[in-house]
N, C-alpha and C positions, 0 to 999 in steps of 0.2 A: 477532677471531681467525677465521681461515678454516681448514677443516679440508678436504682433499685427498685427492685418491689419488696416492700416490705415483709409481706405474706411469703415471700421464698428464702429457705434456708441454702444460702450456696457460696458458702464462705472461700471454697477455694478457687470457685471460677472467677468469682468478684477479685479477687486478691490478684489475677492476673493483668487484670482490663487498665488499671492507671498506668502500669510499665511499656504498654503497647501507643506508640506516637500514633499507628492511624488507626481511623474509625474502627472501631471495636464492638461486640453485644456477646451474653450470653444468651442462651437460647433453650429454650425446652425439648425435647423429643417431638414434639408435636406443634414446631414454629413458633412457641410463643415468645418474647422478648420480657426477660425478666431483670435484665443489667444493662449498662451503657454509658462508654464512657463521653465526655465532651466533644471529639470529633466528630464521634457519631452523631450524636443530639444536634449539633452545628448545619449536619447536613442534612438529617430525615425529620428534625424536628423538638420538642423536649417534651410529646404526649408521646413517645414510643412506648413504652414501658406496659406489660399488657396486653400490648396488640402483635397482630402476626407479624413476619419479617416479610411476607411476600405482599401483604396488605402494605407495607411502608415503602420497601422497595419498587415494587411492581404496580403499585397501585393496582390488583388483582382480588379476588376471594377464594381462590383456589390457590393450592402451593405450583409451585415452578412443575414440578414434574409430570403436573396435570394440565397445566398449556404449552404443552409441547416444550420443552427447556429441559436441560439438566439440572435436576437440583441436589446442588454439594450439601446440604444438612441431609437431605434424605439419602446420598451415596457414603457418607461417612456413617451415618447408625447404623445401614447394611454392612459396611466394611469394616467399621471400628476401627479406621483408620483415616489421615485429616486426606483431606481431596480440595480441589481446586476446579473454577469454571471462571468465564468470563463471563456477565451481563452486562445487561441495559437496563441503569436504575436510574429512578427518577430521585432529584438532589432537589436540595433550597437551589444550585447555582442550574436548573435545567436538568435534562438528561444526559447522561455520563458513561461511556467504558467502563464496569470496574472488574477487578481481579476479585474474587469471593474466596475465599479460604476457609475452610472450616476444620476447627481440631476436637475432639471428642474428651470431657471429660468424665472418670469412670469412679462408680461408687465403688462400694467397697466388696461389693459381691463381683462386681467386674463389669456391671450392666452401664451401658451409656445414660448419664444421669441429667450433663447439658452438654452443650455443643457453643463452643469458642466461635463466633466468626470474626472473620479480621478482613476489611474491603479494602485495596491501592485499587485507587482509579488510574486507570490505562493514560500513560503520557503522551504516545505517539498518535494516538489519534481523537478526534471528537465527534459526539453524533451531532453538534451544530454544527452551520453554514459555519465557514472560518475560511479568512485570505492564504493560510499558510497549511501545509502539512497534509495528512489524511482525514477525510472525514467521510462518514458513514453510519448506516445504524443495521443495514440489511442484515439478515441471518449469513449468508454467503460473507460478508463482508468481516461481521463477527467472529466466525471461524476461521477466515486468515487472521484477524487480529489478535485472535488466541493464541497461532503460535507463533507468531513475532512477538509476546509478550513471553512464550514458554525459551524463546531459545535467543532472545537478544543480550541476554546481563550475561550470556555464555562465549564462547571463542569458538564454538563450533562452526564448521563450512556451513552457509545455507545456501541454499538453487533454487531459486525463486522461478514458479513454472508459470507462464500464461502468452495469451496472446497478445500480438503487438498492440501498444495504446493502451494494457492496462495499469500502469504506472509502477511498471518496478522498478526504476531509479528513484520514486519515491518512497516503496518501501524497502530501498535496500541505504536509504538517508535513516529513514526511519528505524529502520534496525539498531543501525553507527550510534544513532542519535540517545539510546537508552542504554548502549553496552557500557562496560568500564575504559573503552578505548572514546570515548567521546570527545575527549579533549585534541584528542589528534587528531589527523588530517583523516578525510573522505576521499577518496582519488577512485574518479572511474574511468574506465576503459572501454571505448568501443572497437568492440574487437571486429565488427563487421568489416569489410574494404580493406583489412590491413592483409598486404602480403606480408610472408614467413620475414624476411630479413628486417620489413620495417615494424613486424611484431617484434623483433627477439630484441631490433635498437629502442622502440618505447618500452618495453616491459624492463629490459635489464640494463638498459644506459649503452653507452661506448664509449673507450678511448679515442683520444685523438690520435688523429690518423689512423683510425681503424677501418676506413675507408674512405672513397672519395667523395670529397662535400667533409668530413668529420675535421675541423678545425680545432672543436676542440674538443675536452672529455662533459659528458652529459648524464647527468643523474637519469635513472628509468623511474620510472612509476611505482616499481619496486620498492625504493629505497626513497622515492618521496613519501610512502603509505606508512613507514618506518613509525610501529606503535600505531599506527589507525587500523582503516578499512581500505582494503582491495575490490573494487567492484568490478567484475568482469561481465558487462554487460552482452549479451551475444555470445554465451561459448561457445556453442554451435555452430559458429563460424569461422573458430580458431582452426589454422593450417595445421593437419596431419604431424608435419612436420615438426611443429612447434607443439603438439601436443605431448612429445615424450618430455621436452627440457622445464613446459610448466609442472608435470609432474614430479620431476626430479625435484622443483624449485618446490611443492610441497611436502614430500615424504622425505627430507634433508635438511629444508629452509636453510638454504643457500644458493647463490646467485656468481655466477659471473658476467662483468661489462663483456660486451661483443669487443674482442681484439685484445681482453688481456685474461690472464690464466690466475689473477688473482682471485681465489672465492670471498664470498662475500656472504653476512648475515643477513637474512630477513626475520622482519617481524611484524606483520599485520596478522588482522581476522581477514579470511575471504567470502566473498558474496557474491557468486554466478550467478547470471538472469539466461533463460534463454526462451523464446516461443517453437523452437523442435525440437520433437521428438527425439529424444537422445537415444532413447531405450532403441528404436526402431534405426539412429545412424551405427549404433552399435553393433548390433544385426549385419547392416550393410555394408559395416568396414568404414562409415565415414567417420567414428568416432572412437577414440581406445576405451575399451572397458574398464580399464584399468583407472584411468583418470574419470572416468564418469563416477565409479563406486567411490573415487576419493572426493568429488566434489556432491555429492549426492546423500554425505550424511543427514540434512536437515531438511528434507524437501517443503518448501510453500508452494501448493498453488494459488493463483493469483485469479479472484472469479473474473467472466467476463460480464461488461457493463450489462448486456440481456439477463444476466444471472442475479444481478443485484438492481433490478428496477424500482425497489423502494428508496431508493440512493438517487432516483433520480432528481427530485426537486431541492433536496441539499446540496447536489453537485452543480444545479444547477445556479445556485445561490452564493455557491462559492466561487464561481470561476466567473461569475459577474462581479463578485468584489476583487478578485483577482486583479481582471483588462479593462474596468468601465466601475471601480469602487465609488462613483461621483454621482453616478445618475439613476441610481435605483431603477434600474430594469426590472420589466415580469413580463409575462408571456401572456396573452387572451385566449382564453378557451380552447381555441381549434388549434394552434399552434404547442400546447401543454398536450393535446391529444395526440398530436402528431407525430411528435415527440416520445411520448409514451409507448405509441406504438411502433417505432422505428427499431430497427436490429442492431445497430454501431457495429458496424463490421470492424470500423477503426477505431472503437470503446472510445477510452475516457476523452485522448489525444483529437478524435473525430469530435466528441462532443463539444470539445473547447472550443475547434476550428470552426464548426457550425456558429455556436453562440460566439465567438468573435467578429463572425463575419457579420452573422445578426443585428451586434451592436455596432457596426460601419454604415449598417443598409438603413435604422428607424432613426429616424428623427426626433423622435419621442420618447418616452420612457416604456412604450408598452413594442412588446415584439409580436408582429401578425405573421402567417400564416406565407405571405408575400419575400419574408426576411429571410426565409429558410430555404435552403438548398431543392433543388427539382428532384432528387432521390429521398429527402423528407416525407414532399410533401406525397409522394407518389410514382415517382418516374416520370411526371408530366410537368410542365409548366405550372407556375402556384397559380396562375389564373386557369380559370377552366376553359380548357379550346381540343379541338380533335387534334391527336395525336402524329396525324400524317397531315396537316396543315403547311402551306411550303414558307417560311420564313427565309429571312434575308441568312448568309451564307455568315457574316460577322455577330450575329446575332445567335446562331447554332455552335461559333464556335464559342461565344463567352455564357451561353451555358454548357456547355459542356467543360469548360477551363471551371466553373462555377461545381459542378457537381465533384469534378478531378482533387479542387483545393481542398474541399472540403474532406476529403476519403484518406487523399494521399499523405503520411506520416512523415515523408526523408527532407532534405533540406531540398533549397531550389535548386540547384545543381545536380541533383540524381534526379528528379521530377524532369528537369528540360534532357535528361537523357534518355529518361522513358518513354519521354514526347516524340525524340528522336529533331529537337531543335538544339540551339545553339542558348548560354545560360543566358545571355546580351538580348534575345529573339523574346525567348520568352519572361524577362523582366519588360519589355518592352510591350507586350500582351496583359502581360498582366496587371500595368500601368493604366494600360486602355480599358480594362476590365474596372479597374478600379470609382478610373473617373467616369463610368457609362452608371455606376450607381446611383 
């Protein structure tokens, strides 16, 4: 059922709107909403009809391009041509992702008469708190979720760029998770720590006996991705060496096992992550050109957590339902401030670690000021004392193991190597750290 305004003659836009599954409207040159079909009406309401689109969407009085936004009705009457933007519209189900589309239709002098718009709200992520997936609503945030919704239903390479901790094995999930390869497998690859021989045995398999330890023959990752996703997380840290044969393995998509000369088909999408500078190892020889322009078709950068501070109290909402979904956590004043004002040098990853550790330290449902790391609150102690105060030596070292947990991203075994202890030494610290809580 499509619902109209009477007073408007617009027989062939209306004639579009029932064959369209998602929410759909006609629209006036000047935002008004004159058609509609039942998806639409389901989500913005059944008085649209009438009233503006930016007033229903936005809850606004002005159009999108007048508070800072893109607005696709107003780029399609300039263009005469349909254009696309992503917003944050408010829904019956809350506020939402969605994809806006807009297609122009033309009278008979050729003048744009209304304007089609057709919304998919965004799958991969939500601007609510949620246990699972991405969530977000920031501007920064937005514009990566534009183009992970511009380049995911495609097979294109994407290089997902940002600093460590800001969750790109999540959206390189997120990617997989909306492409036409979804049904198949996701396999990712940390390419950090790996030398050239035990890259080239997990990326391409081996026969047996192709070397020693090789028992037996071993699928690579290659040929487990077989119709999925490839995530190469860390390219930037793939061996020289091994850079020429992954190139080969994309401009041929074929593979051989280490120790036999048989080729072999591949078939994934790939999804490089890295936090360096490629352009600048390219420069310096640490990285082939050649392989960077192939893997560098679809660039995401990925913000960092300071860039998207209005994200902060959804994420932090989120990764409480995450490690502690039972006990409805929230934060008191000065600890939310604190908070707010902090830098996340180790972004999203750092934030977790904080708010996990938070929820080990209160007792209660509320998190103070006390819960939160000594670089939180300040560089100092969460109680207030002078700063060259001389404290007991086991007591200096578990804040500082306290500030370290919290920053530091790798497993426990590369941490007790940065420590320059043994991984026995410091699981055994960090026990004592635990139980001093």
């Amino acid at each position: 059922m499509v619902t109209t305004n009477p007073n408007a003659l617009h027989p062939e836009a209306v004639a579009m709107l029932p064959v369209i599954s998602a929410p759909a409207a006609v629209l006036t040159p000047d935002h008004r909403i004159v058609a509609a079909n039942a998806p639409y009406r389901r989500l913005y309401g059944d008085d649209v009809i009438g009233r503006h689109c930016y007033e229903v969407s936005h809850h606004i009085q002005v159009p999108c391009d007048q508070a800072g936004e893109s607005c696709p009705l107003h780029n399609t009457c300039n263009s005469g041509e349909m254009r696309r933007v992503l917003h944050l519209h408010h829904t019956s189900e809350g506020e939402e992702h969605v994809d806006v589309e807009t297609y122009p239709v033309q009278d008979t002098d050729g003048s744009i008469r209304y304007i089609v718009e057709v919304l998919r709200h965004a799958t991969v992520a939500s601007a609510r708190p949620g246990a699972r997936g991405l969530v977000g609503r920031s501007r920064a945030f937005g514009r990566m979720l534009e183009l992970i919704g511009r380049v995911a239903p495609t097979d294109a390479t994407v290089l997902l760029m940002g600093e460590t901790g800001t969750g790109k094995e999540l959206v390189a999930k997120a990617l997989h998770d909306a492409s036409t390869r979804r049904d198949a497998p996701f396999v990712p690859v940390e390419c950090s720590g790996l030398t050239e021989g035990l890259f080239e045995s997990e990326l391409f398999g081996h026969e047996k006996g192709a070397f020693t330890g090789a028992s037996a023959a071993k699928y690579g990752l290659v040929e487990s991705a077989r119709g999925g996703t490839l995530f190469l997380d860390e390219v930037g840290d793939i061996p020289l060496g091994m850079q020429v044969k992954l190139l080969r393995l994309l401009e041929t998509s074929t593979f051989r096992r280490v120790g036999s000369v048989e080729p072999r088909m591949a078939d994934f999408r790939l999804i490089c992550a890295t936090h360096r500078g490629l352009k600048a190892m390219v420069k310096d020889g640490g990285f082939r050109e050649d392989l960077y322009y192939r893997i560098n078709t679809f660039p995401i950068p990925l913000p960092a957590l300071r860039d998207r501070r209005d994200d902060l109290p959804i994420l932090i909402e989120s990764i409480w339902q995450r490690v502690a979904p039972e006990r409805n956590l929230r934060l008191d004043e000065e600890a939310q401030a604190l908070l707010a004002n902090y830098r996340f040098p180790g972004n999203i990853r750092e934030l977790r670690n904080i708010l996990e550790r938070a929820a080990l330290l209160a007792d209660g449902p509320v998190v103070t000021a006390e819960h939160l790391p000594d670089e939180v609150v300040g560089g100092a102690p969460s109680r207030a004392s002078d700063e060259h105060d001389i404290v007991r030596l086991d007591e200096a070292e578990q804040r500082y193991l306290r500030g370290v947990i919290a920053r530091f991203t790798g497993t426990r075994s590369e941490l007790a190597e940065v420590l320059g202890v043994s991984e026995r030494k410091l699981y055994r610290k960090l026990q004592a750290l635990r139980a001093s809580a």
